[in-house]
Each structure stands twice: as C-alpha cells, then as structure tokens.
Residue frames as qw, qx, qy, qz and C-alpha x, y, z in Angstrom:
[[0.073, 0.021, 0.297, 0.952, -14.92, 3.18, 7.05],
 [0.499, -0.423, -0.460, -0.600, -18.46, 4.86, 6.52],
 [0.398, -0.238, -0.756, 0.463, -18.40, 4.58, 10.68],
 [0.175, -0.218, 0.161, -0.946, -20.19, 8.38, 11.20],
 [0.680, 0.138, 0.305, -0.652, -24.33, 6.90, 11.46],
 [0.847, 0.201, -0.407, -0.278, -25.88, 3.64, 10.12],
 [0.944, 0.113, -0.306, -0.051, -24.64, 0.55, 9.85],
 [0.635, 0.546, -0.258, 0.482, -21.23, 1.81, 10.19],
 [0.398, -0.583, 0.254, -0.662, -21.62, 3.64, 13.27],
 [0.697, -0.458, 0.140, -0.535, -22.43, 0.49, 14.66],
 [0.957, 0.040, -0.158, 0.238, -20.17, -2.05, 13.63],
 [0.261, 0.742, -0.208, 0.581, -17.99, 0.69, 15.23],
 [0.630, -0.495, 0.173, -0.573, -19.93, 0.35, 18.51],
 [0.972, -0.018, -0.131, -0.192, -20.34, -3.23, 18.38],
 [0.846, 0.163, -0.324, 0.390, -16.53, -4.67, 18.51],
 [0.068, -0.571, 0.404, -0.711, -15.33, -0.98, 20.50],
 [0.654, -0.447, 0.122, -0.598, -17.77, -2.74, 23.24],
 [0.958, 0.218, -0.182, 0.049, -15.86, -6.03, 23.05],
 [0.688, -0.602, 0.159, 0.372, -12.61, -4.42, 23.94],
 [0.540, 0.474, 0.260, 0.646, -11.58, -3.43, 20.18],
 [0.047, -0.566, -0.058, 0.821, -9.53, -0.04, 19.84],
 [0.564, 0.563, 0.571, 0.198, -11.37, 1.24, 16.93],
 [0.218, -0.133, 0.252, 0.933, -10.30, 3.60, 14.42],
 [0.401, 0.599, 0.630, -0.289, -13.84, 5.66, 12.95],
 [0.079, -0.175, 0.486, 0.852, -13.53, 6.87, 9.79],
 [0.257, 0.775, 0.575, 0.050, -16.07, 9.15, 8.01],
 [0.131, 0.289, 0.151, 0.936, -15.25, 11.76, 5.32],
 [0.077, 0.595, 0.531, -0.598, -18.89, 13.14, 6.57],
 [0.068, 0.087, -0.594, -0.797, -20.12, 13.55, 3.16],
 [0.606, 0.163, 0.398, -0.669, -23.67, 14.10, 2.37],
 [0.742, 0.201, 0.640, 0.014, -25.45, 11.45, 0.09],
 [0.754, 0.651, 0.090, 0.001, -24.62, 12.84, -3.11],
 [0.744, 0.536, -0.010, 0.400, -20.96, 13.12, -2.54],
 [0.036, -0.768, 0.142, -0.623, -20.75, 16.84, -1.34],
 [0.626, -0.725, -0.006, -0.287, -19.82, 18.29, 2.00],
 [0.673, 0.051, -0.628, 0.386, -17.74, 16.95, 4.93],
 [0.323, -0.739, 0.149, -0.572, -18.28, 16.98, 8.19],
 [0.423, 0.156, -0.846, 0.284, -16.26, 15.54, 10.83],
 [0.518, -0.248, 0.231, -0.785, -18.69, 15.96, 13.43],
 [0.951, -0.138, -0.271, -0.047, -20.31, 12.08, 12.46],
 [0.792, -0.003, -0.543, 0.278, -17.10, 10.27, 13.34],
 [0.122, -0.385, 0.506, -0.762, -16.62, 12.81, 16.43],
 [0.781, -0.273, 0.098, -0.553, -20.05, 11.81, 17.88],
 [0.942, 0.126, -0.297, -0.093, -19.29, 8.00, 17.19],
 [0.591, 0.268, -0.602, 0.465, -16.11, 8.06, 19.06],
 [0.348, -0.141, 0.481, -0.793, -17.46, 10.33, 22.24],
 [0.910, -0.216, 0.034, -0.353, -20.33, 7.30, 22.43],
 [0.759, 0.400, -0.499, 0.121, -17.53, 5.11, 22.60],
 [0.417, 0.324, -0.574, 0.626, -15.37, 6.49, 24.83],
 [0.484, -0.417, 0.278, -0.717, -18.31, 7.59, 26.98],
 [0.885, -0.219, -0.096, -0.400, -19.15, 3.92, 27.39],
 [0.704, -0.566, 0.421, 0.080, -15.95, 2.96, 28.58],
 [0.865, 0.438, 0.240, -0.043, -14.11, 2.25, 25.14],
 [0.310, -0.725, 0.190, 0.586, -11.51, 3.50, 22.95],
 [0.643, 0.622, 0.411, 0.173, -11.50, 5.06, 19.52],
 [0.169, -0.508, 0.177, 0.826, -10.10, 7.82, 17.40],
 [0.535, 0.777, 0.261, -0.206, -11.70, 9.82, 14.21],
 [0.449, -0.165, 0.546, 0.688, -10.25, 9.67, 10.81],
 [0.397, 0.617, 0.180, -0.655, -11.75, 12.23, 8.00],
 [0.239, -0.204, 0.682, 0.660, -9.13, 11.08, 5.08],
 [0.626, 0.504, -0.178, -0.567, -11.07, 11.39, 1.63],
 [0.639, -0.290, 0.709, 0.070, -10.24, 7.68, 0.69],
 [0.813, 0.488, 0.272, -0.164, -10.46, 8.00, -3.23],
 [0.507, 0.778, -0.371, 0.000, -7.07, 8.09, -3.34],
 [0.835, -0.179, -0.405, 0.327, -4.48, 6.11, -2.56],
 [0.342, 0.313, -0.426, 0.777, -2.62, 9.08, -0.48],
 [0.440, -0.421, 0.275, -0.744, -5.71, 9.76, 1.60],
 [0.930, -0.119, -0.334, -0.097, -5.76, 6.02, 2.30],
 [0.644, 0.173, -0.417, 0.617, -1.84, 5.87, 3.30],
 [0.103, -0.408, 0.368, -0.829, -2.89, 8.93, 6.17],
 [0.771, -0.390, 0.019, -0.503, -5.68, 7.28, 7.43],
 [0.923, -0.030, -0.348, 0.160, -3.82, 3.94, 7.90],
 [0.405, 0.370, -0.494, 0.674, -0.40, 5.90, 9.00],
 [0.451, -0.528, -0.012, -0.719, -3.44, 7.63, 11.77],
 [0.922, -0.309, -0.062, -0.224, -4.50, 4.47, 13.07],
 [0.837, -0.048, -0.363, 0.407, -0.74, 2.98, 13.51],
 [0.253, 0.457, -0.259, 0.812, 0.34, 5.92, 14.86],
 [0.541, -0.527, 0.076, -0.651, -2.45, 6.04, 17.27],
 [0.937, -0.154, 0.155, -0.272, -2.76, 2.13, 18.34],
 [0.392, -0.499, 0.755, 0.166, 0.98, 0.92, 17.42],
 [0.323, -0.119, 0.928, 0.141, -1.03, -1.37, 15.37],
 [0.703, 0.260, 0.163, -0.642, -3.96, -2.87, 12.86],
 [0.271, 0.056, 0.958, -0.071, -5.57, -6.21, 12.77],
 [0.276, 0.521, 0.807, -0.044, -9.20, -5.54, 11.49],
 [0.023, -0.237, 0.061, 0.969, -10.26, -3.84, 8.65],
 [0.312, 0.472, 0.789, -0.238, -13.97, -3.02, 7.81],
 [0.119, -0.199, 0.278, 0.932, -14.78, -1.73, 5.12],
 [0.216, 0.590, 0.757, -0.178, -18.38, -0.22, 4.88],
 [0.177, 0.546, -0.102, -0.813, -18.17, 3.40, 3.46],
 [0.186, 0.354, 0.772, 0.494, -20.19, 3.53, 0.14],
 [0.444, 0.433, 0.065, -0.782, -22.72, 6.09, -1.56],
 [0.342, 0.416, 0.842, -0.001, -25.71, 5.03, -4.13],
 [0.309, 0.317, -0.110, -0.890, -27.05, 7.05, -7.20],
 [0.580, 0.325, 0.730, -0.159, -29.82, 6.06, -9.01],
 [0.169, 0.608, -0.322, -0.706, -29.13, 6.15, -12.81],
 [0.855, 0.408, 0.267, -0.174, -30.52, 4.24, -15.54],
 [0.761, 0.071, 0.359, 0.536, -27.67, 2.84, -18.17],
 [0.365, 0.702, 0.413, 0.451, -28.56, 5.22, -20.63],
 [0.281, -0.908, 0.190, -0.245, -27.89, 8.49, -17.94],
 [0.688, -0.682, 0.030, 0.247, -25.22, 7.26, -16.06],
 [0.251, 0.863, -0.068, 0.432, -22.63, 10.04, -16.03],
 [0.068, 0.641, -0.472, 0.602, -21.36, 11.63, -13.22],
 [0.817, -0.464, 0.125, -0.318, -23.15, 9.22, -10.81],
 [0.981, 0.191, -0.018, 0.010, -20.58, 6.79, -11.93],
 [0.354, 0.662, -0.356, 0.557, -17.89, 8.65, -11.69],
 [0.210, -0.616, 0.477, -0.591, -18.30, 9.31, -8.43],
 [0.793, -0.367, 0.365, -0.322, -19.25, 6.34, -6.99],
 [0.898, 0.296, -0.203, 0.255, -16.90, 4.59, -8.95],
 [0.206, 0.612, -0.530, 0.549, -14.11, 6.56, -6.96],
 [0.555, -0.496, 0.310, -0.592, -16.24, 6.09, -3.54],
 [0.957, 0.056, 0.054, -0.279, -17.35, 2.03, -4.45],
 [0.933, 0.326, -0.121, 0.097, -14.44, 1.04, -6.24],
 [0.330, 0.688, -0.370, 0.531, -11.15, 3.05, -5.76],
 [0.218, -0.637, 0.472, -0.569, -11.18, 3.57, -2.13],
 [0.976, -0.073, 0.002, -0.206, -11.79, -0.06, -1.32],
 [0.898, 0.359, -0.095, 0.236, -8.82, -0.99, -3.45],
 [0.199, 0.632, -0.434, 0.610, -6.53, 1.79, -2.33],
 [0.568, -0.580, 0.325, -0.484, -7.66, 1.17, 1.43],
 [0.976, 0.086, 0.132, 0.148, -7.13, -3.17, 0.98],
 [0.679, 0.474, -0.265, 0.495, -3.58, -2.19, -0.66],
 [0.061, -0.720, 0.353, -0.594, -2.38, 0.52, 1.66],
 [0.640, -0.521, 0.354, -0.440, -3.35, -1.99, 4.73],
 [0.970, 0.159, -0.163, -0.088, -2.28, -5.40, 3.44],
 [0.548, 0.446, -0.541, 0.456, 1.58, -4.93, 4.58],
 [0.209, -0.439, 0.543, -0.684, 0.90, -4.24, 7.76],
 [0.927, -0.120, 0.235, -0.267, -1.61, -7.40, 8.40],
 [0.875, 0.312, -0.343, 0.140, 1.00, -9.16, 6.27],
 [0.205, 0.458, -0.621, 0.603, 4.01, -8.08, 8.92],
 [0.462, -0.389, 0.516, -0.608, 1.88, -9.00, 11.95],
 [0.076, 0.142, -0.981, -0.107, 1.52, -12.55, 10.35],
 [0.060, 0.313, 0.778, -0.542, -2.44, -11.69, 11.37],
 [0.240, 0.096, -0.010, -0.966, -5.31, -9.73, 9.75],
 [0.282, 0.518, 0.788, -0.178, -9.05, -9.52, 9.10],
 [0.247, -0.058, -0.434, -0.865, -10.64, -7.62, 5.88],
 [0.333, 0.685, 0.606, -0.232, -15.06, -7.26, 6.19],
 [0.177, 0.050, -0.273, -0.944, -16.03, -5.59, 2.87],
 [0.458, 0.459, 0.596, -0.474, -19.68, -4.95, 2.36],
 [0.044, -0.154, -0.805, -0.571, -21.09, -6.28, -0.84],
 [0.491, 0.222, 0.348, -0.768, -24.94, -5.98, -1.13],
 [0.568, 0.239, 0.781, -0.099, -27.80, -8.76, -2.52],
 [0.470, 0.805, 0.183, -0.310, -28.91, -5.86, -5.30],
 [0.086, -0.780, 0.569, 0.245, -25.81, -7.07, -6.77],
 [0.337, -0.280, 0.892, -0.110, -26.28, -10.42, -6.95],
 [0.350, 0.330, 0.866, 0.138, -29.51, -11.53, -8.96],
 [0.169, -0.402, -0.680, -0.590, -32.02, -10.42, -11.20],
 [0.450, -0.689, -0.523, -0.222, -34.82, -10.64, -8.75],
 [0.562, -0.464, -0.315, 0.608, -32.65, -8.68, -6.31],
 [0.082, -0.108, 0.186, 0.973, -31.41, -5.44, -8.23],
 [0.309, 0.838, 0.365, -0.264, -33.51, -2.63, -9.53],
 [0.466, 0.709, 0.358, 0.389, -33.51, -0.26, -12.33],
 [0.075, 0.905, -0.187, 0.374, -30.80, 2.51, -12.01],
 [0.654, -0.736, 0.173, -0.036, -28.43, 0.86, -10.10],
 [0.658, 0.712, -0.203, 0.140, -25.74, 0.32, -12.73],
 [0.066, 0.749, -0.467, 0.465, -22.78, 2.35, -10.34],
 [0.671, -0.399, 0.385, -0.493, -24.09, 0.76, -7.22],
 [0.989, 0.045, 0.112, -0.090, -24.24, -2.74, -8.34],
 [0.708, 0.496, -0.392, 0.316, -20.49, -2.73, -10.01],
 [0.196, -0.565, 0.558, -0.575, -18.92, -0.78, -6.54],
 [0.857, -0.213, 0.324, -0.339, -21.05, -3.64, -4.46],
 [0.981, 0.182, 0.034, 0.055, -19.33, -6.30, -6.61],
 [0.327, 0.659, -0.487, 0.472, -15.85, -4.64, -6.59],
 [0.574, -0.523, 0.479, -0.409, -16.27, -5.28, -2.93],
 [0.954, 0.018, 0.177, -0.240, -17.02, -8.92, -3.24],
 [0.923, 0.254, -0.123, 0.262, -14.15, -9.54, -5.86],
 [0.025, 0.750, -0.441, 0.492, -11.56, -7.55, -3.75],
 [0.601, -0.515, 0.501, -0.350, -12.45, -9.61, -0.57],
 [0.993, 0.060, 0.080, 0.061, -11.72, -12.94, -2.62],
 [0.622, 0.481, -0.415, 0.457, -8.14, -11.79, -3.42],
 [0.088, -0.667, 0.509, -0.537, -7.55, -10.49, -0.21],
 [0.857, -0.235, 0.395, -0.233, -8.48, -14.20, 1.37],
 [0.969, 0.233, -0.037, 0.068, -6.66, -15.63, -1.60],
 [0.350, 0.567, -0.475, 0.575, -2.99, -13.52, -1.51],
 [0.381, -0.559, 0.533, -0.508, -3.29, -13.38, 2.72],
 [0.928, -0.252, -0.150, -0.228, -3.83, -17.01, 3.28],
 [0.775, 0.357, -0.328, 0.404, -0.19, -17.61, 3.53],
 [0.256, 0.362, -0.402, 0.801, 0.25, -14.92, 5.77],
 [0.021, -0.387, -0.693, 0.608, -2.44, -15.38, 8.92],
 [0.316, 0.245, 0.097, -0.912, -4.98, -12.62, 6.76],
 [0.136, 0.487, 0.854, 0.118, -8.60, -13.78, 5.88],
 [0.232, 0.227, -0.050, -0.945, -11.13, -11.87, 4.57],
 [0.168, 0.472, 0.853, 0.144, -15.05, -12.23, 4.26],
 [0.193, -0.184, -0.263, -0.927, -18.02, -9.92, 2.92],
 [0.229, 0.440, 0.681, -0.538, -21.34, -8.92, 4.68],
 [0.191, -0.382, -0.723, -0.544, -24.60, -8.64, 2.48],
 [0.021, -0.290, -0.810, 0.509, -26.62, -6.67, 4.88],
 [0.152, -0.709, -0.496, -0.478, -30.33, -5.27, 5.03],
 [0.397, -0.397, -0.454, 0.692, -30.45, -2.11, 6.89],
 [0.063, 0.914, 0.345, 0.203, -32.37, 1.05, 6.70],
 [0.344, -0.290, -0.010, 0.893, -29.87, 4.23, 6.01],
 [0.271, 0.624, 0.130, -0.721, -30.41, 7.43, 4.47],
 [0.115, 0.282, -0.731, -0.611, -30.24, 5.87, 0.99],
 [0.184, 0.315, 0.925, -0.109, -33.21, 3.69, 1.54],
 [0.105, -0.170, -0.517, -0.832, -36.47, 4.68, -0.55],
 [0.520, -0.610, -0.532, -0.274, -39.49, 3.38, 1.64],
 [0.582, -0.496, 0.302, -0.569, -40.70, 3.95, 4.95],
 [0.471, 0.187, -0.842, 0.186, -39.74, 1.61, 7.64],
 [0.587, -0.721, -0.200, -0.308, -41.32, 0.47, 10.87],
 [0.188, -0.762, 0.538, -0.308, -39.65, 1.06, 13.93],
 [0.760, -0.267, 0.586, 0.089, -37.13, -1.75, 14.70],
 [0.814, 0.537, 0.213, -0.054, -37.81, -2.77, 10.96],
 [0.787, 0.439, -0.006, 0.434, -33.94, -3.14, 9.41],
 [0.527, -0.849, 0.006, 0.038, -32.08, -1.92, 12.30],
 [0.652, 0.574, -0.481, 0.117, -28.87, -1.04, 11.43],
 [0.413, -0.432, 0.751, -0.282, -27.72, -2.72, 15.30],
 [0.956, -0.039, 0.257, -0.139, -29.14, -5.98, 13.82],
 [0.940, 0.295, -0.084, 0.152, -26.69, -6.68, 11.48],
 [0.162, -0.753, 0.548, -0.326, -23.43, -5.56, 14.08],
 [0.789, -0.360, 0.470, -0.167, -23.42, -9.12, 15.04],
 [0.608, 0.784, -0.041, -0.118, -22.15, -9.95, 11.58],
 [0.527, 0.709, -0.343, 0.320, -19.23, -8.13, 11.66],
 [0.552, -0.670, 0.450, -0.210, -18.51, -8.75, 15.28],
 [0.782, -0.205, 0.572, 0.143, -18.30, -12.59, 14.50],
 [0.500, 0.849, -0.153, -0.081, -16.95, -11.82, 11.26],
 [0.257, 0.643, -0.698, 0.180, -12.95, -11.95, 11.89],
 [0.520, -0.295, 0.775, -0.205, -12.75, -14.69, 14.60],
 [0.745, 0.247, 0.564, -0.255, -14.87, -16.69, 11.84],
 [0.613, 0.709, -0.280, -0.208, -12.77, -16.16, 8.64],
 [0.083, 0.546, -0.833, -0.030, -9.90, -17.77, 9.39],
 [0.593, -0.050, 0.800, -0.079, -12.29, -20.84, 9.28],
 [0.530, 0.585, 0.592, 0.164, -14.12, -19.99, 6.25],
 [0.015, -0.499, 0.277, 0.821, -11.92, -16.96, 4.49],
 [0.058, -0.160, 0.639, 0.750, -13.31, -16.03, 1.32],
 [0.003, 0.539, 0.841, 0.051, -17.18, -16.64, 2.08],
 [0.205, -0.271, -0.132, -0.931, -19.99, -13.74, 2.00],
 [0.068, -0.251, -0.591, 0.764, -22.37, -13.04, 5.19],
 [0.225, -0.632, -0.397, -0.626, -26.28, -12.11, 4.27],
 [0.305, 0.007, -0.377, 0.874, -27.17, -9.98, 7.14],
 [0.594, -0.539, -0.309, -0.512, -31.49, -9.80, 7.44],
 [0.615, -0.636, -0.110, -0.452, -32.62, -8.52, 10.49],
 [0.452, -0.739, 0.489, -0.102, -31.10, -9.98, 13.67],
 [0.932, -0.050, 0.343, 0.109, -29.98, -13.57, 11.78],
 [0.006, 0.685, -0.704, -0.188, -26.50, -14.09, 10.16],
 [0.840, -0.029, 0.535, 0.086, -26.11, -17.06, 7.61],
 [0.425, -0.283, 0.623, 0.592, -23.51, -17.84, 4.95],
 [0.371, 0.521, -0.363, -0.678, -24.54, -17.06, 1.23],
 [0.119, 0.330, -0.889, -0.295, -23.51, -20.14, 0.39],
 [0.716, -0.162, -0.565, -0.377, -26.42, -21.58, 1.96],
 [0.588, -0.144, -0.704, 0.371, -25.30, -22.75, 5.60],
 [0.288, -0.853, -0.154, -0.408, -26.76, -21.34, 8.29],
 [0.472, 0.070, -0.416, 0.774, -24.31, -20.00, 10.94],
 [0.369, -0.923, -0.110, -0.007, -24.79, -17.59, 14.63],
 [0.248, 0.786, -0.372, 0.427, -22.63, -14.72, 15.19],
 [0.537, 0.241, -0.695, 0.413, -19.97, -15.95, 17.11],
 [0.604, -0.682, -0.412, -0.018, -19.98, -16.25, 21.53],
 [0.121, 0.652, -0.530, 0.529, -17.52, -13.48, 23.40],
 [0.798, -0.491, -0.068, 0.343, -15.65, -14.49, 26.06],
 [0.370, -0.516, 0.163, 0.755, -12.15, -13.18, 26.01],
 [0.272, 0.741, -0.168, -0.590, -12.22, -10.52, 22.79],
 [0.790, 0.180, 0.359, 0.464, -10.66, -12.16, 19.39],
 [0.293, 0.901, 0.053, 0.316, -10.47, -8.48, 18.19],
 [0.388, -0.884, 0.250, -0.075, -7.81, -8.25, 21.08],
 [0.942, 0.063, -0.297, 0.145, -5.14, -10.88, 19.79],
 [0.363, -0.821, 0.435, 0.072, -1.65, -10.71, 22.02]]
C-alpha cells in the first residue's frame, strides 16, 4: 500500500525486480487526505513492467473494510494468489494535543483502520495457502521521548497501531506458515520538514529492508527492522544484512 512515490514506490520496485508479481496500491491522495489520483500507482507499474516485471494498480480507499475486500479480491483475481503483504500507506498531521481534531480523525482512519481492515481481509487467504508474509511500517517518532516531536499525537498512535497489529499477526499466523515483521525506516517523502542533501535518506535505501523482510520472518516473526540509510538492523539490538537473492523467496511454488 502507499506504493504511488517514496518509499512505497520502491519497495514496489525492489521485490517486482526479484521476480515478485506485485500488486501497487495508491488511493493517490494528496498529503492532507484530499484528492485521488491514480496516475501514481499507474506510473509505478509502467516502470515495472517496462523493466521486465509484472504488476497491476489498485486505487481502493482502504478505510474501510469493503474497500479493503476489492483491493484484495483485485490482486487474487489478477495473480490467482497472495503471499506478501506490505503495508506502507500512511499520512502525518501535525497537531498539538490540545488541537487535535480532524487531523485525528483522519489519520486515525488512514493509520489505524486501514491497516486493520487490510491485515483482516488478507489473513484467510495467507492462512489457506499455509504461507504468508505481513511488513507494516511503524516509525522511531513513536518509540521514545528523544525520538518524537511536538504535534504528533495522530501520527505516533497510527505508527504504533502498526507495530501492535504486526505482533498479532506473527502471534495468530504462527500456526499457519504466516509471519509478520515491522520496518522503522528513515526516508525523505513529502511529509518531511527539512531540506535534504542529495542521496541523504533515499527512499531506495531502505528497499533492502523489505526485500529481506519475508524470507527473514519466518526466522524471527514478530521483530521490528530500523531502516537508516543503506543499513538494516533489528530494533532489538542485533545487527542483521538484508538478505542474498538467488532463486526469489517472494516466488514460493
């Protein structure tokens, strides 16, 4: 999800190049919410396919559970099947306790809902293939004191909804072949506040991630992924490299 530009765009790229069929999903909403434009996930699939790949665009609004159930029905309907689900879409308002209002609302639907509805709607089908892989993206401004800032109330709960979503989904799928881990990444979208230098929080650095992501849950399901710059090491404290391709794992038979 959240596959149109950024991060998303690329962890699109990143596994499509691998041999993954990828589904791209982007409502094509502008940062506050408004809008839609399928264009993003168009573009994102025509680089795909131009590089020798295969994808398909999904627009679904995903703050409900019925525009979840189309997008999902999309992708089986397209690909027979789904094994990996990433889940990166997310929006950011910047509201002090005292103000937050409508920012909350909405990014409570964007952050929180569509996670939950998207993780439900997809869980039977990884459960029936006896196989799956959940990436949600959690974020560090979530995580400490010295990490968060001031107005980030909406943001910081959604970011942690992630986090405690991806532990049930590693704790209910273990039985059934499905793991599930979270990425923490630094990357420079349109939500960022500063100037960056070029290169400086590329959002291709932290595609290696989510590449070695699934092959690497089913050793460690239920862990979280920081995601600075081009290096990839467990939260927990262990340091770990994104995984080596040879034959695909995103391809299982």
């Amino acid at each position: 999800t959240g596959a149109g530009r950024g991060p998303g765009a690329s962890q699109a790229r990143a596994p499509a190049a691998h041999g993954a069929q990828v589904v791209v999903h982007d409502a094509g909403v502008d940062a506050d919410g408004t809008g839609g434009d399928p264009a993003l996930a168009n573009a994102v699939v025509a680089e795909i396919e131009a590089a020798g790949g295969t994808a398909v665009a999904t627009y679904e609004n995903l703050e409900s559970a019925a525009g979840c159930e189309r997008a999902v029905a999309a992708a089986v309907e397209r690909f027979g099947r789904l094994d990996v689900v990433v889940q990166n879409a997310g929006l950011l308002a910047w509201e002090e306790l005292e103000q937050a209002d409508a920012g909350w609302e909405r990014l409570r639907r964007v952050n929180v809902d569509a996670p939950f509805h998207l993780t439900r709607a997809t869980f039977p089908l990884l459960r029936e293939n006896g196989y799956g892989r959940f990436v949600f993206t959690t974020s560090g401004r979530a995580m400490s004191v010295g990490d968060t800032r001031p107005g980030l109330a909406a943001y910081a709960v959604g970011k942690m909804a992630h986090f405690a979503l991806m532990l049930v989904a590693a704790a209910e799928g273990a039985e059934h072949g499905i793991a599930a881990n979270a990425i923490s990444p630094a990357a420079a979208t349109r939500m960022l506040r500063r100037e960056v230098e070029p290169g400086e929080l590329d959002p291709e650095q932290v595609s290696p991630a989510v590449v070695s992501s699934p092959p690497s849950s089913a050793r460690s399901p239920g862990r979280c992924w920081s995601a600075p710059a081009a290096a990839s090491r467990w939260r927990a404290g262990r340091r770990a490299t994104p995984s080596t391709w040879g034959a695909s794992p995103w391809r299982r038979t």
